[in-house]
C-alpha positions, 0 to 999 in steps of 0.5 A, a space after each residue: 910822616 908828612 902828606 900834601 893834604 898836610 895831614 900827618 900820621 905814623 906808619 903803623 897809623 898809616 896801615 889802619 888807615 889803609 886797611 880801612 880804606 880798603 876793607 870799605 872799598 871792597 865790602 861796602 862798607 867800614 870794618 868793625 873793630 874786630 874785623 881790624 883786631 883779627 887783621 892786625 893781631 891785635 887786642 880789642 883795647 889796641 883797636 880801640 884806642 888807635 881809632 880814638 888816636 886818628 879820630 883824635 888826630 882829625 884822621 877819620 871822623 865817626 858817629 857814636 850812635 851808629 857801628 860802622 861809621 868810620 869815614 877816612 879824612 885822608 886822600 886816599 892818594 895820600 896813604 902810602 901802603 896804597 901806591 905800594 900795593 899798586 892800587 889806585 884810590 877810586 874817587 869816593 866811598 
């Protein structure tokens, strides 16, 4: 899938990326690992390793000595599920 910020990503990447977006915009602050395992059904490994793909992919960025650290790269404007959904991206987190 291609993004005007020239950002690329897959649809199920896509769907973290939304759901992380969304999970800051409403707690706060970024979702633990388990909090995406219980989201998506998932194993802690599959977590894991789709959050090493989109930091790998430049996608989000952590720190390693801090939990909860996830920053998205991406615009917000730029996440499908978003306009789907019908919700508008504040301007930052």
């Amino acid at each position: 899938m291609s993004q005007k910020s020239g950002a690329r990503f897959t649809e199920k990447q896509g769907h973290y990326l939304a759901f992380i977006y969304t999970y800051s915009h409403m707690f706060g602050r970024p979702p633990a690992e388990a909090d995406m395992r219980r989201h998506f059904g998932v194993s802690p490994p599959s977590v894991h390793q789709m959050i090493v793909t989109l930091e790998r992919n430049g996608l989000i960025r952590r720190r390693a000595d801090t939990p909860r650290s996830i920053e998205i790269l991406v615009r917000p404007e730029n996440l499908p599920i978003l306009s789907w959904l019908g919700i508008k991206p504040s301007k930052s987190l």
